[in-house]
mmCIF entry with sequence, helices, sheets and N, C-alpha, C, O atoms, coordinates in Angstrom:
data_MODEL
# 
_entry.id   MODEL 
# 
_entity.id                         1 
_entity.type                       polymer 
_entity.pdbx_number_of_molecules   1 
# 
_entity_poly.entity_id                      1 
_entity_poly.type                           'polypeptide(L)' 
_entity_poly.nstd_linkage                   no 
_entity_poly.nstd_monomer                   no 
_entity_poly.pdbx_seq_one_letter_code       
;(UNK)(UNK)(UNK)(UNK)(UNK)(UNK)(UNK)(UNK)(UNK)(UNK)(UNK)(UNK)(UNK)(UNK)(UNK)(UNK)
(UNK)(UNK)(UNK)(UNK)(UNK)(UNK)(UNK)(UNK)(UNK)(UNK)(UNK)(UNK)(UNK)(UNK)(UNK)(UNK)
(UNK)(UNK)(UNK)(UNK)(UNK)(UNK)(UNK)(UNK)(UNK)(UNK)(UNK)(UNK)(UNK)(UNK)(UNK)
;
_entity_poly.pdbx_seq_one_letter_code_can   XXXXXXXXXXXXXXXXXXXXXXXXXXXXXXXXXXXXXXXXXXXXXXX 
_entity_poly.pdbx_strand_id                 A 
# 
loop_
_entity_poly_seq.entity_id 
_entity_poly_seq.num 
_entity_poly_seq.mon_id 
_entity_poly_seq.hetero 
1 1  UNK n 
1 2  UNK n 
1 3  UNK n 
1 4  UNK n 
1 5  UNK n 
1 6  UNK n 
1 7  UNK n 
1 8  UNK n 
1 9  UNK n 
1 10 UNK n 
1 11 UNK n 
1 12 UNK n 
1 13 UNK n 
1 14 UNK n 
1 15 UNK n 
1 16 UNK n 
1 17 UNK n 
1 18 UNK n 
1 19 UNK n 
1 20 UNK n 
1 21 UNK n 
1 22 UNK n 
1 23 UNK n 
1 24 UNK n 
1 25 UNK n 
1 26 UNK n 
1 27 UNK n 
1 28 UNK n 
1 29 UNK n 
1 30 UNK n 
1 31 UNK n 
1 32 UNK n 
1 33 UNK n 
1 34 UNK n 
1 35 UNK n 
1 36 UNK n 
1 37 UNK n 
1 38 UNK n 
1 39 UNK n 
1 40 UNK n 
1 41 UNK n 
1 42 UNK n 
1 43 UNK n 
1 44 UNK n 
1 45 UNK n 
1 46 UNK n 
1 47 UNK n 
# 
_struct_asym.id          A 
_struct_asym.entity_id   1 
# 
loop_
_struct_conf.conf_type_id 
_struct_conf.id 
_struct_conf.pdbx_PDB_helix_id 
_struct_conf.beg_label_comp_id 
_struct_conf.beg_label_asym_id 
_struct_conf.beg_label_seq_id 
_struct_conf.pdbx_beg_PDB_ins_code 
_struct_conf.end_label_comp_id 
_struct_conf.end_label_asym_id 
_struct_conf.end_label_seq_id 
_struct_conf.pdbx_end_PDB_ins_code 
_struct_conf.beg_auth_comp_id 
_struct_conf.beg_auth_asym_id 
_struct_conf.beg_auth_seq_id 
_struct_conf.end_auth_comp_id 
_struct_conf.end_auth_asym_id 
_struct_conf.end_auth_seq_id 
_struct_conf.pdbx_PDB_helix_class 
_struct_conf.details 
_struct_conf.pdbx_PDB_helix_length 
HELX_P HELX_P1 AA1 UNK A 5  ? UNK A 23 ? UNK A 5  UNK A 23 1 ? 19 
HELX_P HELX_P2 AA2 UNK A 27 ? UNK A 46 ? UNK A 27 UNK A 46 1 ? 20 
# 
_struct_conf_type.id          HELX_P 
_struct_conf_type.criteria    ? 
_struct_conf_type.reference   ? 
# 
loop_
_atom_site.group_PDB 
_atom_site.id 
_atom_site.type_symbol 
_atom_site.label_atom_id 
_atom_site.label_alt_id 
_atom_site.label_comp_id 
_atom_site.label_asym_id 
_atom_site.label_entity_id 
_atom_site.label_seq_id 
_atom_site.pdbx_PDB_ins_code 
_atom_site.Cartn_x 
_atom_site.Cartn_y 
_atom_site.Cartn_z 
_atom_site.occupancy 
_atom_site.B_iso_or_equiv 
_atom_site.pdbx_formal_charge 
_atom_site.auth_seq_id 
_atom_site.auth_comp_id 
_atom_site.auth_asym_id 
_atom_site.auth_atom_id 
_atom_site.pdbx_PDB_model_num 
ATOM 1   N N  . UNK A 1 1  ? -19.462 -1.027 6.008   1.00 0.00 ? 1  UNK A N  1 
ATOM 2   C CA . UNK A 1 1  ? -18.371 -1.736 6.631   1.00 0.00 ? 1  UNK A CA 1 
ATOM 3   C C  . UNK A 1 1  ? -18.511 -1.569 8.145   1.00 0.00 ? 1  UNK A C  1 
ATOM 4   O O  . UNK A 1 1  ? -18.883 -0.484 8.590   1.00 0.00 ? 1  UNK A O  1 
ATOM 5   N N  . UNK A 1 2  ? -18.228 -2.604 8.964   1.00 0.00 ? 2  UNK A N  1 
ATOM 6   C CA . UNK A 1 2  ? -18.526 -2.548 10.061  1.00 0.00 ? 2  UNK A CA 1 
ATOM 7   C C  . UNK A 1 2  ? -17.163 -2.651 10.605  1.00 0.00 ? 2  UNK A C  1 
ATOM 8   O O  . UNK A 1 2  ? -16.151 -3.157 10.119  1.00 0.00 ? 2  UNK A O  1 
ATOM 9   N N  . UNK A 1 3  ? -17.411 -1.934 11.955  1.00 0.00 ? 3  UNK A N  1 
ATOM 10  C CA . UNK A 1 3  ? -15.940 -1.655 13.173  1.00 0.00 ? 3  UNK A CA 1 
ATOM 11  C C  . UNK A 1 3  ? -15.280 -2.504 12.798  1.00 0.00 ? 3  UNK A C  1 
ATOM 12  O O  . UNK A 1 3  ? -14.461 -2.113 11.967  1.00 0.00 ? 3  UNK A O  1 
ATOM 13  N N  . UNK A 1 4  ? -15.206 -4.276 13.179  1.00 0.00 ? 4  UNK A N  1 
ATOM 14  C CA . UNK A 1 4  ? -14.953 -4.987 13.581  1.00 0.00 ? 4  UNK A CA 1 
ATOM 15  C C  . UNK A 1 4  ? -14.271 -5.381 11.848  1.00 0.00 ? 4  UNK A C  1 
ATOM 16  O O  . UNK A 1 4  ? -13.112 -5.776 11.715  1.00 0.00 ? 4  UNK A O  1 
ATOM 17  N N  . UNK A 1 5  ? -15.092 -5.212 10.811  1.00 0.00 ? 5  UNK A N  1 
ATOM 18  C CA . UNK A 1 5  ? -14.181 -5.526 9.618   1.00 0.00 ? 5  UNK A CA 1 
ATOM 19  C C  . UNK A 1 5  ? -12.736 -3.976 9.868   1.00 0.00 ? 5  UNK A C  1 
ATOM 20  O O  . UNK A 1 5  ? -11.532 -4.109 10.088  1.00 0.00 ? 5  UNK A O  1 
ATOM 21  N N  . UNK A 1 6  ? -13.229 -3.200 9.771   1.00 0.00 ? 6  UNK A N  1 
ATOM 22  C CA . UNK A 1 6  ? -12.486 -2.012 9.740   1.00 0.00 ? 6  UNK A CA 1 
ATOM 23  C C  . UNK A 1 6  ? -10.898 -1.704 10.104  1.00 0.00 ? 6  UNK A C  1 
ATOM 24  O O  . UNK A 1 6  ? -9.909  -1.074 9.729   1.00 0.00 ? 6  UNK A O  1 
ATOM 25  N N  . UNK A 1 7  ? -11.549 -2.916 11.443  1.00 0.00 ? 7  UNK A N  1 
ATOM 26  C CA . UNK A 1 7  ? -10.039 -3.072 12.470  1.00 0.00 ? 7  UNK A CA 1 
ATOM 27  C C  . UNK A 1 7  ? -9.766  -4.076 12.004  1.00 0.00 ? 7  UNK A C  1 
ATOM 28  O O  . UNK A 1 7  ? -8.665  -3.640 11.666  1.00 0.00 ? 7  UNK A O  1 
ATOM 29  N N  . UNK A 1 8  ? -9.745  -4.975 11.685  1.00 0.00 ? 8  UNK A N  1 
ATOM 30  C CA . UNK A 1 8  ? -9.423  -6.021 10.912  1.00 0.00 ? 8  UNK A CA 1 
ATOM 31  C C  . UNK A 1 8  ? -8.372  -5.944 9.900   1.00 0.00 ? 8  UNK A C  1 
ATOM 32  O O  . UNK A 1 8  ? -7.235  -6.389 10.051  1.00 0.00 ? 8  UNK A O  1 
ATOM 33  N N  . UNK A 1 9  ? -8.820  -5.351 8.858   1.00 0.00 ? 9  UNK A N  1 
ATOM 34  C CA . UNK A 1 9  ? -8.098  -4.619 7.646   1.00 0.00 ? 9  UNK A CA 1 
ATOM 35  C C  . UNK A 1 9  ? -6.822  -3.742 8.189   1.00 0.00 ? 9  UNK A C  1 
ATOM 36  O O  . UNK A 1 9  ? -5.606  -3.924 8.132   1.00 0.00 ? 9  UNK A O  1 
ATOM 37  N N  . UNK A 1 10 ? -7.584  -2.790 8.696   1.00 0.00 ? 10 UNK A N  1 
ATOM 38  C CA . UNK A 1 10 ? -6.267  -1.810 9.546   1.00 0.00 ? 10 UNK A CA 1 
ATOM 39  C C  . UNK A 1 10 ? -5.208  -2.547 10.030  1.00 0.00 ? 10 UNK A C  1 
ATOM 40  O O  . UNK A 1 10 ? -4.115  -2.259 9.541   1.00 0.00 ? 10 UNK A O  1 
ATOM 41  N N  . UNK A 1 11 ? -5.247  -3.807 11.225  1.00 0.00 ? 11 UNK A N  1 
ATOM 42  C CA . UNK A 1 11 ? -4.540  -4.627 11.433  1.00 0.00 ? 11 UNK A CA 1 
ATOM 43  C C  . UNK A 1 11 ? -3.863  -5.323 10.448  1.00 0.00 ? 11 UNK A C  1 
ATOM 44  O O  . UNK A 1 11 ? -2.633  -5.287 10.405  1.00 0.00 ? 11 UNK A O  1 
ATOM 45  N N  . UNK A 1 12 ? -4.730  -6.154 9.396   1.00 0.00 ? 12 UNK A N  1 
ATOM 46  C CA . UNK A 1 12 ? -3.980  -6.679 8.161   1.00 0.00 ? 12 UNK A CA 1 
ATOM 47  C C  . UNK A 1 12 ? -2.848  -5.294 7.609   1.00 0.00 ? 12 UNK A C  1 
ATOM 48  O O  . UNK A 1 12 ? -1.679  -5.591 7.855   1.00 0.00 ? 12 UNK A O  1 
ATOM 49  N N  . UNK A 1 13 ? -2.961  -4.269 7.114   1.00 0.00 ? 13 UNK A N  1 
ATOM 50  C CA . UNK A 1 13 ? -2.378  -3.437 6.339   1.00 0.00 ? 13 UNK A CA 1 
ATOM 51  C C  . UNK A 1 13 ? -0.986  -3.230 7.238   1.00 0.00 ? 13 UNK A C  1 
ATOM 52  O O  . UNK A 1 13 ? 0.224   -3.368 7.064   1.00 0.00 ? 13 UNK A O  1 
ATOM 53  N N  . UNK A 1 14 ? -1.627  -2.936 7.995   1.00 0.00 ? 14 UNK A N  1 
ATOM 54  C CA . UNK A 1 14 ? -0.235  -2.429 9.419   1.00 0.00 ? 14 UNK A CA 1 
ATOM 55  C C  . UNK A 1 14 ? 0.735   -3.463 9.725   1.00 0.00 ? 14 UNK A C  1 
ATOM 56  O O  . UNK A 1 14 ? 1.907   -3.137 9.908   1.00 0.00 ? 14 UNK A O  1 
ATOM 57  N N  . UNK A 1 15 ? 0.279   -4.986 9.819   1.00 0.00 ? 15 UNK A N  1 
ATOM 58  C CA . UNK A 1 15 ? 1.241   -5.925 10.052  1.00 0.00 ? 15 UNK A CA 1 
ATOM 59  C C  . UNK A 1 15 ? 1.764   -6.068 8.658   1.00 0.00 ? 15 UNK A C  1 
ATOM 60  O O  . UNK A 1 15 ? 2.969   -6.294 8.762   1.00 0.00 ? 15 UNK A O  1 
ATOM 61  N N  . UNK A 1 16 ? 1.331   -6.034 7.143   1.00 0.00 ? 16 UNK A N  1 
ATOM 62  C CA . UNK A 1 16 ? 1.974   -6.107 6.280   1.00 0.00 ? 16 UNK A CA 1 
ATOM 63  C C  . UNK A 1 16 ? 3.293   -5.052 6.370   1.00 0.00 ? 16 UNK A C  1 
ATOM 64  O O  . UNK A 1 16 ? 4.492   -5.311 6.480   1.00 0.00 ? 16 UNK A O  1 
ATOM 65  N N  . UNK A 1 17 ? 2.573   -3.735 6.277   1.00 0.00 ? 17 UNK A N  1 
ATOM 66  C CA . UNK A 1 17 ? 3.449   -2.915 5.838   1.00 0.00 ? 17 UNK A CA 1 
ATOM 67  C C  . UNK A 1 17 ? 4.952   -3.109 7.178   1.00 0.00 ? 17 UNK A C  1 
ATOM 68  O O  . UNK A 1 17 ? 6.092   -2.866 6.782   1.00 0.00 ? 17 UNK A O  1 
ATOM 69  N N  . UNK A 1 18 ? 4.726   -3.540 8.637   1.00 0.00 ? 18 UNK A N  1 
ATOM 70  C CA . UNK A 1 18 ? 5.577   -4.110 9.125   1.00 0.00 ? 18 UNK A CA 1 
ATOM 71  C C  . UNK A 1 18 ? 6.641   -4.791 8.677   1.00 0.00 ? 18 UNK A C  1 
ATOM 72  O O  . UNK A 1 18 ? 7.837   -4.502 8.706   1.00 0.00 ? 18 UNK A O  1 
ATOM 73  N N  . UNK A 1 19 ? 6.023   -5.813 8.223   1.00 0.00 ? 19 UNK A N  1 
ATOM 74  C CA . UNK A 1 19 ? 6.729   -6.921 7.778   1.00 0.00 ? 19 UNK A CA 1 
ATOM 75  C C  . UNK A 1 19 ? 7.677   -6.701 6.329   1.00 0.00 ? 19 UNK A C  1 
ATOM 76  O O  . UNK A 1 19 ? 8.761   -7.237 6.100   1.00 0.00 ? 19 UNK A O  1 
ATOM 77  N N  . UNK A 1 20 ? 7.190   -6.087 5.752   1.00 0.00 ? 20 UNK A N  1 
ATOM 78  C CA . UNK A 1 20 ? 7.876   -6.053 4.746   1.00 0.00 ? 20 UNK A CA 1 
ATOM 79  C C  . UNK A 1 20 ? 9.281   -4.822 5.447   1.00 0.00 ? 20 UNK A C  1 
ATOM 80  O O  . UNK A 1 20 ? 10.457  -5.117 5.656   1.00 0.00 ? 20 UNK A O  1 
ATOM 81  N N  . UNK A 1 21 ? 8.851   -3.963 5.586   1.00 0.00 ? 21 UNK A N  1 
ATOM 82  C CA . UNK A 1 21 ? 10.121  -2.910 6.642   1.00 0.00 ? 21 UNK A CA 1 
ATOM 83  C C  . UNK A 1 21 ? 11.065  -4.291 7.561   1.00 0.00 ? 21 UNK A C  1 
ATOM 84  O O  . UNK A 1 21 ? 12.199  -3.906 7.844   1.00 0.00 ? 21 UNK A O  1 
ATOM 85  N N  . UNK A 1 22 ? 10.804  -5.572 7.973   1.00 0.00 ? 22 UNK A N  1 
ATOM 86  C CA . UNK A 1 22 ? 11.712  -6.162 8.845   1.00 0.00 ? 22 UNK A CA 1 
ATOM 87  C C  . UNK A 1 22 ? 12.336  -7.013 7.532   1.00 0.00 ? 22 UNK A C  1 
ATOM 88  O O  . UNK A 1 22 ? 13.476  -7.461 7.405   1.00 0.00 ? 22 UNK A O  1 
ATOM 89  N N  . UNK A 1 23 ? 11.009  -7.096 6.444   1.00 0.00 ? 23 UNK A N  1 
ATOM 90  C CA . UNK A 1 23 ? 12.191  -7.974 5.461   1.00 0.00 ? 23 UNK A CA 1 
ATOM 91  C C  . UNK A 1 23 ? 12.858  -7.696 4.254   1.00 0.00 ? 23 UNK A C  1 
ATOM 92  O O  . UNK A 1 23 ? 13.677  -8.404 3.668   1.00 0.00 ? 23 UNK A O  1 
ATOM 93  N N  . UNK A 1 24 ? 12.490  -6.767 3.996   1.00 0.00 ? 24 UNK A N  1 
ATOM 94  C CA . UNK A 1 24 ? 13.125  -6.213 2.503   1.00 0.00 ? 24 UNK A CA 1 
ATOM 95  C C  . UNK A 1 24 ? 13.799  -4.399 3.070   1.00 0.00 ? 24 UNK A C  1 
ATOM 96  O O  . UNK A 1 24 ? 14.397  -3.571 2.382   1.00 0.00 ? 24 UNK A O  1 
ATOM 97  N N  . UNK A 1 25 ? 13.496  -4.342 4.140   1.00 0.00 ? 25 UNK A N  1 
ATOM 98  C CA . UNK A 1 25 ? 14.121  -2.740 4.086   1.00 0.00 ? 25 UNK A CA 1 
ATOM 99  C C  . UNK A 1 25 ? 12.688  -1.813 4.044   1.00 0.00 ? 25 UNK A C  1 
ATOM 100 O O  . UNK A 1 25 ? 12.638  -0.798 4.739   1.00 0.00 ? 25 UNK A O  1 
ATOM 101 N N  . UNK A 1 26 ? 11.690  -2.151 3.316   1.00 0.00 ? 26 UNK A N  1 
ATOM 102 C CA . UNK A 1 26 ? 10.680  -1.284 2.929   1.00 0.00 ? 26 UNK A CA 1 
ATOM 103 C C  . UNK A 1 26 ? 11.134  -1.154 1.379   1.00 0.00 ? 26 UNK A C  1 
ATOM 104 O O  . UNK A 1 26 ? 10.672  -0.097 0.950   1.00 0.00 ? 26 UNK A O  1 
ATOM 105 N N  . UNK A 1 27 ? 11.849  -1.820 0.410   1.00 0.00 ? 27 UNK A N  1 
ATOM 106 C CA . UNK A 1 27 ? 11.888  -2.005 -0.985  1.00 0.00 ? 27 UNK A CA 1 
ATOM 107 C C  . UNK A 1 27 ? 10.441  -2.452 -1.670  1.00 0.00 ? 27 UNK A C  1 
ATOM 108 O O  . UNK A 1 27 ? 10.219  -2.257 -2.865  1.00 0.00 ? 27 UNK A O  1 
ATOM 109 N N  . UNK A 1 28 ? 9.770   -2.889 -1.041  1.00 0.00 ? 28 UNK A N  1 
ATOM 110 C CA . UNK A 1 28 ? 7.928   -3.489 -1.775  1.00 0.00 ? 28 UNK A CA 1 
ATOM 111 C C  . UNK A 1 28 ? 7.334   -2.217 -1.224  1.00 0.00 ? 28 UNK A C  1 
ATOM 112 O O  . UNK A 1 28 ? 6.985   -1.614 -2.240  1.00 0.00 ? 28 UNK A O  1 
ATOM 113 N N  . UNK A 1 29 ? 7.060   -1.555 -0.294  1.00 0.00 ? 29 UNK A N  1 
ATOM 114 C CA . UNK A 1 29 ? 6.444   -0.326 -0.638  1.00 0.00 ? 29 UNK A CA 1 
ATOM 115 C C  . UNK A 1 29 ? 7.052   0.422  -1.299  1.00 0.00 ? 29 UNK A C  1 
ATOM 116 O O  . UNK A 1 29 ? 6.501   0.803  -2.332  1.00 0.00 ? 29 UNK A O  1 
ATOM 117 N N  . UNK A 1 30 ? 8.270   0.876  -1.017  1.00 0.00 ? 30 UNK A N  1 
ATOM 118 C CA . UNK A 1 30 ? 8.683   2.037  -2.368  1.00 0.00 ? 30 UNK A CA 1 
ATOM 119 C C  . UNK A 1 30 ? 8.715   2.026  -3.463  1.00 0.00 ? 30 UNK A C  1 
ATOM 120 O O  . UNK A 1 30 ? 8.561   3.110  -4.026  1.00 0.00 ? 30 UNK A O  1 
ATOM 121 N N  . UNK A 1 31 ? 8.953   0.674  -4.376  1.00 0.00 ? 31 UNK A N  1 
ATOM 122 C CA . UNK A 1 31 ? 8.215   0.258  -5.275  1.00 0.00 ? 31 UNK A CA 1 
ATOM 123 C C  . UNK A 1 31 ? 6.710   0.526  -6.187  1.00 0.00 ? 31 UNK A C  1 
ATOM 124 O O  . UNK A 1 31 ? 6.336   1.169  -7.169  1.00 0.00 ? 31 UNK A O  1 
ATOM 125 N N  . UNK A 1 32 ? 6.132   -0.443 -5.135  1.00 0.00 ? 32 UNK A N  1 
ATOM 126 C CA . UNK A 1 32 ? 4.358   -0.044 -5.090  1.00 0.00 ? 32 UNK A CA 1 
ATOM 127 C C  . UNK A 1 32 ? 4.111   1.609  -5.172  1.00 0.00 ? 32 UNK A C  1 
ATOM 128 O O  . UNK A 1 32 ? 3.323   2.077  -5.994  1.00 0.00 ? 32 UNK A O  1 
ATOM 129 N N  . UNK A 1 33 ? 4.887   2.471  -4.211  1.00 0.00 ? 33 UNK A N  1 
ATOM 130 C CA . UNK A 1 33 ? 4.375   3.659  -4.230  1.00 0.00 ? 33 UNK A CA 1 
ATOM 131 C C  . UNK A 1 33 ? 4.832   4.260  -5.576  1.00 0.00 ? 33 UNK A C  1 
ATOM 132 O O  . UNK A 1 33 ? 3.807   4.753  -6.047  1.00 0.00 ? 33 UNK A O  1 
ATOM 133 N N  . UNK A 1 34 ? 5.934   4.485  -6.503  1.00 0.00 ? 34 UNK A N  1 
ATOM 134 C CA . UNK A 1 34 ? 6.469   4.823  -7.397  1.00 0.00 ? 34 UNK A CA 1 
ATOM 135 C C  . UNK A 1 34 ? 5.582   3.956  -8.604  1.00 0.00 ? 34 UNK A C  1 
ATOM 136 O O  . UNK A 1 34 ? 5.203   4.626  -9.565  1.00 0.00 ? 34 UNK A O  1 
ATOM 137 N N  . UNK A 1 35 ? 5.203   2.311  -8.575  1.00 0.00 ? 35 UNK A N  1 
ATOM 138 C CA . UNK A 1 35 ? 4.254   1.772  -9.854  1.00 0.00 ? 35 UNK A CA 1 
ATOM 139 C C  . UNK A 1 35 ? 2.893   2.787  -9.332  1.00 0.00 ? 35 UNK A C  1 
ATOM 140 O O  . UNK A 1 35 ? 2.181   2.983  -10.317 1.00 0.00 ? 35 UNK A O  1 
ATOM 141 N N  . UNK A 1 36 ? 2.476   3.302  -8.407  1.00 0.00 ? 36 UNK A N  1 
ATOM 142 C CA . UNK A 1 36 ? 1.210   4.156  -8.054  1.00 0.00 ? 36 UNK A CA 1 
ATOM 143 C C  . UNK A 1 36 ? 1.776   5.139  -8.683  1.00 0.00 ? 36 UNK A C  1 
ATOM 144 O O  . UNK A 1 36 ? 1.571   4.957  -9.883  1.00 0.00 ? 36 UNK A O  1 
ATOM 145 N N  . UNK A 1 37 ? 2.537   6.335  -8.468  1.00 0.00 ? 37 UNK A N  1 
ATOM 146 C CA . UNK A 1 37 ? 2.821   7.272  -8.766  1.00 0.00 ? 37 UNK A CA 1 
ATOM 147 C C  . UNK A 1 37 ? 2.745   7.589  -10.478 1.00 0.00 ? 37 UNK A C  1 
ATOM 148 O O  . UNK A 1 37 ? 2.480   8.651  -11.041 1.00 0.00 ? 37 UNK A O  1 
ATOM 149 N N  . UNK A 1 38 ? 3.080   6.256  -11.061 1.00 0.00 ? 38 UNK A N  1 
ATOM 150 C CA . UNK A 1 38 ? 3.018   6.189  -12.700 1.00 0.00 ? 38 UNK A CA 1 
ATOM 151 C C  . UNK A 1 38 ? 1.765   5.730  -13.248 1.00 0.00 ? 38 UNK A C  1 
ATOM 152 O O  . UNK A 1 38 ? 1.808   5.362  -14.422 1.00 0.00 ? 38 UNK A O  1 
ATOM 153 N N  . UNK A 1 39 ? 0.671   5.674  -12.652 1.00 0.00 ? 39 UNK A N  1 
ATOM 154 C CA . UNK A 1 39 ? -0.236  5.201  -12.876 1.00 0.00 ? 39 UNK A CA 1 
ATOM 155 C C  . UNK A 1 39 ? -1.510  6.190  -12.525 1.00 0.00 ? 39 UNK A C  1 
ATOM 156 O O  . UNK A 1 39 ? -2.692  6.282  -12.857 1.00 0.00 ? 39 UNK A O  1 
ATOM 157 N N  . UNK A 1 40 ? -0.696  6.791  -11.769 1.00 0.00 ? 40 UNK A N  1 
ATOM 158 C CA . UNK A 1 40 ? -1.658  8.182  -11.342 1.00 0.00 ? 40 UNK A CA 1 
ATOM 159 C C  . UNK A 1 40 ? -1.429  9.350  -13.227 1.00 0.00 ? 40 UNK A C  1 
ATOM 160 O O  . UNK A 1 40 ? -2.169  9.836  -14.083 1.00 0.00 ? 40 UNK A O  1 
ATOM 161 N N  . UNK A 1 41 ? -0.026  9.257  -12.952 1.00 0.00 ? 41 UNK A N  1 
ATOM 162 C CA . UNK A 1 41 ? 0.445   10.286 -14.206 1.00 0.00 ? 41 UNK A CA 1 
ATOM 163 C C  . UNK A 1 41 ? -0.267  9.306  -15.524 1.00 0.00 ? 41 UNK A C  1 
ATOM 164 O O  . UNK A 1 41 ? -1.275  9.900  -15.907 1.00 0.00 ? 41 UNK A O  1 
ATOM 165 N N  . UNK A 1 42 ? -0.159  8.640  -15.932 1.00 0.00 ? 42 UNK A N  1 
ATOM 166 C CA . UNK A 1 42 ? -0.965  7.569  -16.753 1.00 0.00 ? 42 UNK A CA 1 
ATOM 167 C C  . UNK A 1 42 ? -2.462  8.295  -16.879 1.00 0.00 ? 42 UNK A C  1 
ATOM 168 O O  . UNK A 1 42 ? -2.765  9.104  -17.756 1.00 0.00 ? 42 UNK A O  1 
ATOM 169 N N  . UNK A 1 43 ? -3.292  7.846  -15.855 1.00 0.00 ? 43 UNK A N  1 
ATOM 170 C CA . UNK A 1 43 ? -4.743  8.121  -16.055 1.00 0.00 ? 43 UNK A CA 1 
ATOM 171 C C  . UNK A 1 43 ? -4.766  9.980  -16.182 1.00 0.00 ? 43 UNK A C  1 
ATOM 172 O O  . UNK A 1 43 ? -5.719  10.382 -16.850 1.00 0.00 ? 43 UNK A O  1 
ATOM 173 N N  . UNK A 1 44 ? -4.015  10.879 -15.728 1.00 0.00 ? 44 UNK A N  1 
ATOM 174 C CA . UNK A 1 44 ? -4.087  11.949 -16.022 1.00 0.00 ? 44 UNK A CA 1 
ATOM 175 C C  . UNK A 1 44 ? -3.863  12.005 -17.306 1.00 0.00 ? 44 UNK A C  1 
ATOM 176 O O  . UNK A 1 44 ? -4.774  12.689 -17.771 1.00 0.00 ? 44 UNK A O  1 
ATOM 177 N N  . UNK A 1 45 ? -3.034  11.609 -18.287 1.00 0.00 ? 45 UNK A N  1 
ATOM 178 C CA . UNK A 1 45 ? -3.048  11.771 -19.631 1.00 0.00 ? 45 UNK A CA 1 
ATOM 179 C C  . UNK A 1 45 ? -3.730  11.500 -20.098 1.00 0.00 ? 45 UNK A C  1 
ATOM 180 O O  . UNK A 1 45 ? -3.848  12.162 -21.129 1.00 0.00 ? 45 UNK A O  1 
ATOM 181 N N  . UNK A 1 46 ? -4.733  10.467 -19.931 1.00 0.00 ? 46 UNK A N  1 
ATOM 182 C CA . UNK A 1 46 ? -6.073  10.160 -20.540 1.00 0.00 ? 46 UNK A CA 1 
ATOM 183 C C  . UNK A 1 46 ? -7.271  11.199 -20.261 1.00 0.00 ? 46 UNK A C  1 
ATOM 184 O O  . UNK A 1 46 ? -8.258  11.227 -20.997 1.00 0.00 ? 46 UNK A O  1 
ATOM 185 N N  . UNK A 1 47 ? -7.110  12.125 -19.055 1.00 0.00 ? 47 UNK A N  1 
ATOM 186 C CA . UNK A 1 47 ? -8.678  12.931 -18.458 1.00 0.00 ? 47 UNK A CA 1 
ATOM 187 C C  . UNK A 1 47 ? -8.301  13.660 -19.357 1.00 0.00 ? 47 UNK A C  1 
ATOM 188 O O  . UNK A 1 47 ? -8.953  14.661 -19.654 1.00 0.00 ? 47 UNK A O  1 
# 
């Protein structure tokens, strides 16, 4: 991966996670982080 993709992405992620904090409160990440959190505990029951 090169710089220029790198910052790219970084930029994409950062203006998302922005945006969603000006439009929902930050309700789509806390979400996302909690469907992660069950999905982490998930694949541990399987190792």
């Amino acid at each position: 991966m090169t710089n220029q993709i790198s910052i790219v992405l970084g930029l994409l992620i950062v203006s998302l996670v922005v945006a969603d904090m000006l439009l929902t409160g930050g309700d789509t990440i806390l979400f996302l982080a909690r469907k992660f959190g069950d999905l982490i505990e998930w694949t541990a029951f399987w190792r």
